[in-house]
PyMOL commands that place a pseudoatom at each C-alpha (Angstrom):
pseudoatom trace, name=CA, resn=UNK, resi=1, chain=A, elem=C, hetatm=0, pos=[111.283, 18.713, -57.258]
pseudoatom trace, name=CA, resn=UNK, resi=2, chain=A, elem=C, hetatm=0, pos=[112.507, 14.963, -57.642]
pseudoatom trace, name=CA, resn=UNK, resi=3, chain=A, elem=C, hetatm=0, pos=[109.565, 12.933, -59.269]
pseudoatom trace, name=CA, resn=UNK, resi=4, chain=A, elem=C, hetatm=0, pos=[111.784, 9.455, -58.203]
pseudoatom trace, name=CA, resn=UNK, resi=5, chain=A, elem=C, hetatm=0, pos=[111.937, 8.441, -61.747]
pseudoatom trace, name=CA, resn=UNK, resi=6, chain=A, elem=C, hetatm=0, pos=[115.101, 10.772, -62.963]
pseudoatom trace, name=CA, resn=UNK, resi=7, chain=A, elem=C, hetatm=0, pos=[118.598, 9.637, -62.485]
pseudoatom trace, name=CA, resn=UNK, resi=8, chain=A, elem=C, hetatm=0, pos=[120.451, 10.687, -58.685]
pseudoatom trace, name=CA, resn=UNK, resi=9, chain=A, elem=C, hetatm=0, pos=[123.235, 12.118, -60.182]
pseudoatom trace, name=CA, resn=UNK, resi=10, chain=A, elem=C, hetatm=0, pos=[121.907, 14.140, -62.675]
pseudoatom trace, name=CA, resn=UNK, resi=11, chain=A, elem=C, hetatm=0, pos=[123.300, 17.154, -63.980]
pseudoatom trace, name=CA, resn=UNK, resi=12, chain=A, elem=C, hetatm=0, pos=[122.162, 20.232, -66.211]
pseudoatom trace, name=CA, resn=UNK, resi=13, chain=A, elem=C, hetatm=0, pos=[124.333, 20.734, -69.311]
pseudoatom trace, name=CA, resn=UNK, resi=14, chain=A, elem=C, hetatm=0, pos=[125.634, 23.947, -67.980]
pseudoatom trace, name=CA, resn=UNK, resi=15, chain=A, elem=C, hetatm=0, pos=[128.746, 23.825, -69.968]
pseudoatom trace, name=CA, resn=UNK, resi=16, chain=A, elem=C, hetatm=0, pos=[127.160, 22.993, -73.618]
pseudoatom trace, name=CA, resn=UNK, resi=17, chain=A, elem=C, hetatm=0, pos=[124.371, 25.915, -73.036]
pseudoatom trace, name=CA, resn=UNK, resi=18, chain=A, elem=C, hetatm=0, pos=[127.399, 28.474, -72.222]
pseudoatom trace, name=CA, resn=UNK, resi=19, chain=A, elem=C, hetatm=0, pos=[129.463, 27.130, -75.213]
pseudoatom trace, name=CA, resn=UNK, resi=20, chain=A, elem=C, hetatm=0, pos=[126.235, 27.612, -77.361]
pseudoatom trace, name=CA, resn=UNK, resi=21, chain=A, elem=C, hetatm=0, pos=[125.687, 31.394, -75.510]
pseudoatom trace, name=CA, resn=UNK, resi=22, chain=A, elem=C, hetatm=0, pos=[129.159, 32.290, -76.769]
pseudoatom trace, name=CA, resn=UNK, resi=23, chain=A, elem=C, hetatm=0, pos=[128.695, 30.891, -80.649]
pseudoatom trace, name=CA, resn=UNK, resi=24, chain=A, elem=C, hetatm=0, pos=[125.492, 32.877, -80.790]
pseudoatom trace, name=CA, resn=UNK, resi=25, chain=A, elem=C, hetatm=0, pos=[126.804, 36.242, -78.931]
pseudoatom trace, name=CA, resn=UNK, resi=26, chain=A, elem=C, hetatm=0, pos=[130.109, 35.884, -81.496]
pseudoatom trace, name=CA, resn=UNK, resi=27, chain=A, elem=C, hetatm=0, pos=[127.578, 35.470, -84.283]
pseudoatom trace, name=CA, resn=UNK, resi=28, chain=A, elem=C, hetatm=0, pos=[125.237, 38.446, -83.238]
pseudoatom trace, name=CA, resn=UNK, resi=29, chain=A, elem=C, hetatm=0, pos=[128.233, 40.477, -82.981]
pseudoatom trace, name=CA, resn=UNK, resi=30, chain=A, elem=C, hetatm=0, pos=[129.241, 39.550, -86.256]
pseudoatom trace, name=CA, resn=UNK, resi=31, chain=A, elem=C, hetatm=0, pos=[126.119, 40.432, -87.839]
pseudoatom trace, name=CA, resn=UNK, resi=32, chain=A, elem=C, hetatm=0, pos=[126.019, 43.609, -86.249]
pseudoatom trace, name=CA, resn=UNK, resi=33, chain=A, elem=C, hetatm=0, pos=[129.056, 44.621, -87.664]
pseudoatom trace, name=CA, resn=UNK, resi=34, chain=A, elem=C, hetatm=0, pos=[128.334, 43.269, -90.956]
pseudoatom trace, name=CA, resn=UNK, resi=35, chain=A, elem=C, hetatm=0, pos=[124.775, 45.433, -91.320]
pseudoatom trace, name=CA, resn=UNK, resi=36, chain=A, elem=C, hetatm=0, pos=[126.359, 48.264, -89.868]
pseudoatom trace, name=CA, resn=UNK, resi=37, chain=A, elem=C, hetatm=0, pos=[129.148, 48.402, -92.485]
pseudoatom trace, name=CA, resn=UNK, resi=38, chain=A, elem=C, hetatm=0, pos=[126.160, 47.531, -95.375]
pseudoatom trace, name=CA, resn=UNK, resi=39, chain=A, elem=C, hetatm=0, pos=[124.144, 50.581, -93.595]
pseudoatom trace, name=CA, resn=UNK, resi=40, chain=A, elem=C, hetatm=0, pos=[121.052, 48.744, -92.726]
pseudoatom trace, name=CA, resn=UNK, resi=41, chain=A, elem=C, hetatm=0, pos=[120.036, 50.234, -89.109]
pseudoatom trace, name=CA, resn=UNK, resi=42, chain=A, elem=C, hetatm=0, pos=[116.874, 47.668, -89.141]
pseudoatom trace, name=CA, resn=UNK, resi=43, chain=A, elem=C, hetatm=0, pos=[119.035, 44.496, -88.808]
pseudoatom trace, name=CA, resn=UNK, resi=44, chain=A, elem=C, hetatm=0, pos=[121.746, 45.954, -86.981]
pseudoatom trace, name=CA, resn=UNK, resi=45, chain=A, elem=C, hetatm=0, pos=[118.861, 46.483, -84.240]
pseudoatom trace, name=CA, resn=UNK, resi=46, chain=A, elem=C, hetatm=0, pos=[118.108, 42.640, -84.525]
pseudoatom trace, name=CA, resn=UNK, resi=47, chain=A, elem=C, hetatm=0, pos=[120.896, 41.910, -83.944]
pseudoatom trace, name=CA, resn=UNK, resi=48, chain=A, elem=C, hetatm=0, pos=[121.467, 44.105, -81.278]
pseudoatom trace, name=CA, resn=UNK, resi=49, chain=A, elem=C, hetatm=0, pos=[118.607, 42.418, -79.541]
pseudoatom trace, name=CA, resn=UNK, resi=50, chain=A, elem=C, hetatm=0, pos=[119.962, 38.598, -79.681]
pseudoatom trace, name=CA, resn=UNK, resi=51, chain=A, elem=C, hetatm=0, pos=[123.275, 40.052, -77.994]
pseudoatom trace, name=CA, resn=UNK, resi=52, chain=A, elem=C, hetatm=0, pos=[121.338, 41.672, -75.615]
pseudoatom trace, name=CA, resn=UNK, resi=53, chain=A, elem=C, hetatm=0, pos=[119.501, 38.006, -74.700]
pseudoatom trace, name=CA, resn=UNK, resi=54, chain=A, elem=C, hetatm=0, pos=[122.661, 36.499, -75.261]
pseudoatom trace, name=CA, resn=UNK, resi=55, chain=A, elem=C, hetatm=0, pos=[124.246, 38.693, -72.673]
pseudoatom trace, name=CA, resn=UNK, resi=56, chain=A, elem=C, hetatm=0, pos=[121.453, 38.129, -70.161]
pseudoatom trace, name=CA, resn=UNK, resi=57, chain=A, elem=C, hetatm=0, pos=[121.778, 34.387, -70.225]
pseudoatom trace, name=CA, resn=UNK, resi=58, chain=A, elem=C, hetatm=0, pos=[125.636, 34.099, -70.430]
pseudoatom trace, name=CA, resn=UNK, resi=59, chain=A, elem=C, hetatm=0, pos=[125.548, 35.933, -67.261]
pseudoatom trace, name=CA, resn=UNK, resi=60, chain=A, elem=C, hetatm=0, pos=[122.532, 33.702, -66.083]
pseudoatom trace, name=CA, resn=UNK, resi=61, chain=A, elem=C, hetatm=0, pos=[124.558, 30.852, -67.068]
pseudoatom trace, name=CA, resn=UNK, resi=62, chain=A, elem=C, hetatm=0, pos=[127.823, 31.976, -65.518]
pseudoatom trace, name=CA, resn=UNK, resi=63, chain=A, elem=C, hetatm=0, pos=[126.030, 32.733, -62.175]
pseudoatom trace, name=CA, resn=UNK, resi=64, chain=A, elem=C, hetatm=0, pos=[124.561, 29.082, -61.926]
pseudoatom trace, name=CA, resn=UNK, resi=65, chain=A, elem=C, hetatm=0, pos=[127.879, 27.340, -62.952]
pseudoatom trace, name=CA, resn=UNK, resi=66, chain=A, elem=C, hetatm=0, pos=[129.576, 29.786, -59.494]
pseudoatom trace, name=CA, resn=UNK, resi=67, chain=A, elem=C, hetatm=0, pos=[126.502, 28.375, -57.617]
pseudoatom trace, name=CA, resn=UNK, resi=68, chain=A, elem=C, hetatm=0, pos=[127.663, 24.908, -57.737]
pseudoatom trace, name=CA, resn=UNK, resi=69, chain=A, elem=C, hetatm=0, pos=[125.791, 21.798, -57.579]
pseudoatom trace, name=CA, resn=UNK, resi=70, chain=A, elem=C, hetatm=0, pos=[122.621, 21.972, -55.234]
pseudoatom trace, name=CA, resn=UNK, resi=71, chain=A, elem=C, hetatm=0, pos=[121.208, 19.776, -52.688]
pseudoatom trace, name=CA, resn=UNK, resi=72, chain=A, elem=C, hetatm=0, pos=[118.991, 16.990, -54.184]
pseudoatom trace, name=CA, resn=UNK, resi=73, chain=A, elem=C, hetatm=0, pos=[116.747, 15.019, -51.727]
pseudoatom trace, name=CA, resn=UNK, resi=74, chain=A, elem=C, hetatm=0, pos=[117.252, 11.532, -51.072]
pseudoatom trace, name=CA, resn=UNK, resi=75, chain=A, elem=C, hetatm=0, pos=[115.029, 8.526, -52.216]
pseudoatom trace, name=CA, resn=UNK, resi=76, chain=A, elem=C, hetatm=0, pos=[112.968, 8.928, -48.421]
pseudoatom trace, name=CA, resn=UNK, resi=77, chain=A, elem=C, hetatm=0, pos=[111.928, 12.751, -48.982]
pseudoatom trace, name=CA, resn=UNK, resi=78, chain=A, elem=C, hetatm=0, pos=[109.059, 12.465, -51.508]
pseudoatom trace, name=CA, resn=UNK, resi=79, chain=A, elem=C, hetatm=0, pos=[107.726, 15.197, -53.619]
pseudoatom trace, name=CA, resn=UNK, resi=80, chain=A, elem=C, hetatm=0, pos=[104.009, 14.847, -52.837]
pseudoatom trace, name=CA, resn=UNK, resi=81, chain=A, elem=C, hetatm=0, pos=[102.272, 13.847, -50.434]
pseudoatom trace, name=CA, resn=UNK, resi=82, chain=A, elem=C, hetatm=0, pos=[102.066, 9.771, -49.526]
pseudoatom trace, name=CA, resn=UNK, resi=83, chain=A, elem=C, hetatm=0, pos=[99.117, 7.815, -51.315]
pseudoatom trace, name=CA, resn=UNK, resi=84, chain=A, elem=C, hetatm=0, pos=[96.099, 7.539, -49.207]
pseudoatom trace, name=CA, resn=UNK, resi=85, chain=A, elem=C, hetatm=0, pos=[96.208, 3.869, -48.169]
pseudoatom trace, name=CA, resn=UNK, resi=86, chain=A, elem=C, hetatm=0, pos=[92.520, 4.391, -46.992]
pseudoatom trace, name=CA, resn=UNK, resi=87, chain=A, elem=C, hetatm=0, pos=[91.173, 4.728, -50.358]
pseudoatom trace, name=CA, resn=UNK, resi=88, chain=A, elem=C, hetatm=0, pos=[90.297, 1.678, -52.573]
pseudoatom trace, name=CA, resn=UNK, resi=89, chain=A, elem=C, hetatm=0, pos=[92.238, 1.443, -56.172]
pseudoatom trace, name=CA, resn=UNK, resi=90, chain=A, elem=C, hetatm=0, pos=[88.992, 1.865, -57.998]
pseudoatom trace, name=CA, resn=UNK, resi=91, chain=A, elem=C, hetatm=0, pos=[88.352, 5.055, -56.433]
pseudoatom trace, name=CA, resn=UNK, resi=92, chain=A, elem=C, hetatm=0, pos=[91.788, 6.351, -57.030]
pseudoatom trace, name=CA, resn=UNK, resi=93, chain=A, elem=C, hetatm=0, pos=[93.044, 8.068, -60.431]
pseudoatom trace, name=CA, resn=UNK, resi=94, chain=A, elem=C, hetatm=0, pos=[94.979, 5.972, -63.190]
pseudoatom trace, name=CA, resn=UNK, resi=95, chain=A, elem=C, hetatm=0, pos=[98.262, 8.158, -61.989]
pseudoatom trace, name=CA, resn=UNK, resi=96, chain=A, elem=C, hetatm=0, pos=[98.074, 7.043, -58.461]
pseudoatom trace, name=CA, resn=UNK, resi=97, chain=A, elem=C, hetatm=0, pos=[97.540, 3.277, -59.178]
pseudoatom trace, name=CA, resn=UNK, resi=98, chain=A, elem=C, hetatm=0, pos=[101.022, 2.538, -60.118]
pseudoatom trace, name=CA, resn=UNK, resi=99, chain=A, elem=C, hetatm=0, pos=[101.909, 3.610, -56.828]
pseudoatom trace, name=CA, resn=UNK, resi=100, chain=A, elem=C, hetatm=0, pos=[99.324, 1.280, -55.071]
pseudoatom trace, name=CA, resn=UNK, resi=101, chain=A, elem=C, hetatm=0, pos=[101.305, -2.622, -54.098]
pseudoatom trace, name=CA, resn=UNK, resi=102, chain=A, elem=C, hetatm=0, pos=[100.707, -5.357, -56.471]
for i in range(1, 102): cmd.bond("trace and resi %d" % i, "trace and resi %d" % (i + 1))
show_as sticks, trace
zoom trace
């Protein structure tokens, strides 16, 4: 939902989050193997579980770089609902008076 105050062109950082998905999965892997060879199942299970969330959110991450970039509203759709022009300033909250003209 656009808010009006965020830039138009905006984009998420897609690419950094799947660069720092693959440095943690490689890692996880790593220290996997490394308690495995040592012989400590407890850690190797840890580890085992941050691959596993790893996994999950490369693939999330993959899926929403294949989506594309999305529709985003212009400046004339807003996200609420148009101030009141009925009700006096004093009456209105300190988050709506910002949008009353000065």
């Amino acid at each position: 939902m656009r808010t009006g105050s965020e830039p138009t062109q905006a984009r998420s950082p897609l690419r950094a989050r799947l660069a720092l998905t693959v440095f943690g999965l490689a890692w996880a892997f790593g220290g996997m193997a490394i308690f495995l060879a040592t012989g400590h199942p407890g850690w190797v299970a840890v580890f085992a579980a941050i691959a596993l969330v790893a996994s999950v959110d490369l693939l999330v991450i993959v899926h929403h770089l294949h989506q594309g970039p999305h529709y985003q509203p212009g400046r004339d759709v807003p996200p609420y609902w148009p101030v009141d022009r009925d009700i006096p300033p004093y009456r209105r909250s300190g988050r709506d008076r910002s949008r009353w003209p000065r």
